[in-house]
C-alpha positions in Angstrom: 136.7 49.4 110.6 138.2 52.7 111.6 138.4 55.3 109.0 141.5 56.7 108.6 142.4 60.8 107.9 144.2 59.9 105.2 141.2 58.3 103.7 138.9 61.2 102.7 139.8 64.7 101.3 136.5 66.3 101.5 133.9 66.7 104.2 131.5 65.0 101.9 133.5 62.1 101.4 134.0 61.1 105.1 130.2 61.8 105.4 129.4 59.4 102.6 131.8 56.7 104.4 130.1 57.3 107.8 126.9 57.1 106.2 128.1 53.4 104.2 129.3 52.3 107.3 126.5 52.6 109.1 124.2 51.5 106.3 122.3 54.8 106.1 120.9 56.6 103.0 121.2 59.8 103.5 117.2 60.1 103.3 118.0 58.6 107.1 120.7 61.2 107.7 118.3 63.8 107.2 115.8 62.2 109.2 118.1 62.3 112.5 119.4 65.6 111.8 116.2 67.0 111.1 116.5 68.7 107.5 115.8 68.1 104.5 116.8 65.0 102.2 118.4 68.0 99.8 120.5 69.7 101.9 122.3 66.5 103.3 122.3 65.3 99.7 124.3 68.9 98.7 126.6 68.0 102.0 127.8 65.1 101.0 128.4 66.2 97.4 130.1 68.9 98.8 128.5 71.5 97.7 127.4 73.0 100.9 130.0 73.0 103.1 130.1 72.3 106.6 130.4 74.8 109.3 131.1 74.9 112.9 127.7 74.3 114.4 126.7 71.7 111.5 129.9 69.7 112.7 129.0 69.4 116.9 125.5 68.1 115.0 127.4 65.3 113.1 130.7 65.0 116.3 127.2 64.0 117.9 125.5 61.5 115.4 128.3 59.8 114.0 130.5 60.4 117.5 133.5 61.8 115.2 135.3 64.9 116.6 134.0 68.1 115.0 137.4 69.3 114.5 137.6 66.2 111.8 134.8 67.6 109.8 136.3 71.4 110.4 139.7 70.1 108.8 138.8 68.7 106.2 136.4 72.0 105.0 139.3 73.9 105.5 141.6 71.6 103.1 138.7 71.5 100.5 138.1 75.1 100.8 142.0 75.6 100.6 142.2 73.5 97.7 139.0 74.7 95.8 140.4 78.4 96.1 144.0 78.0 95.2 142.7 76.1 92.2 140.1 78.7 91.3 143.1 82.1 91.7 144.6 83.6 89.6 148.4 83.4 89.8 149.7 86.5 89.9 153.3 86.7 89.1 154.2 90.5 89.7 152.3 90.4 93.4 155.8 88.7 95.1 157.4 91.5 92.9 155.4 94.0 94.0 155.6 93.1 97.3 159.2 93.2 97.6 159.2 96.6 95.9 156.6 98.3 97.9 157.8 96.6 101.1 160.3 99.2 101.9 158.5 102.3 100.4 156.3 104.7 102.2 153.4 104.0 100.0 150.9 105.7 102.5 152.6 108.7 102.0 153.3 108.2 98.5 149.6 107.7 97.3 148.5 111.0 99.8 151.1 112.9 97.7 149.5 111.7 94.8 152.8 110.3 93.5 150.9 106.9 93.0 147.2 105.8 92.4 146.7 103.6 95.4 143.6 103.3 97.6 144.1 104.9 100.9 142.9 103.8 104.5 143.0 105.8 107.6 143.7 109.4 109.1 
């Protein structure tokens, strides 16, 4: 049975599939990857996430590409963060205000309290 993209929507969840497919516990998992039973346990809960170097481990193991695991960490850490910010209404406003405006100059003039950067 292949598993689909469409199936999973977090790192952890395609882990746990691979995992069921293959009939490991992830006890085994840790075993072959060499790390503890808790760390692979916080992996597939999703709760550490999985980096670039942790993916060409698993592309290896499970022979999945690495870019599947880097894709979905990228949609769950998309997700997670959008979820977790706060909208803020008056930043498109701002935004189209400022846009135009030499606000450099302006904050240097000390015609508005803005942080400045450079020379």
């Amino acid at each position: 049975m292949a598993l689909e993209n469409s199936d999973f929507r977090t790192p952890g969840q395609l882990l746990a599939a691979l995992l069921d497919e293959r009939g490991w516990s992830q006890r085994t998992l840790a075993i072959v990857l060499g790390m503890d039973e808790t760390g692979v346990s916080r992996i597939v809960a999703d709760n550490r996430p999985i980096d670039a170097k942790l993916a060409v481990i698993l592309e290896d193991v499970f022979e999945e590409p690495a870019e599947r695991f880097l894709g979905l960490q990228k949609t769950f850490d998309l997700a997670r963060a959008r979820f977790a910010a706060r909208p803020d209404p008056g930043r498109a406003t701002r935004a189209r205000l400022f846009g135009e405006l030499p606000i450099a100059e302006m904050a240097k003039r000390g015609w508005i309290n803005a942080p400045i950067s450079g020379p």
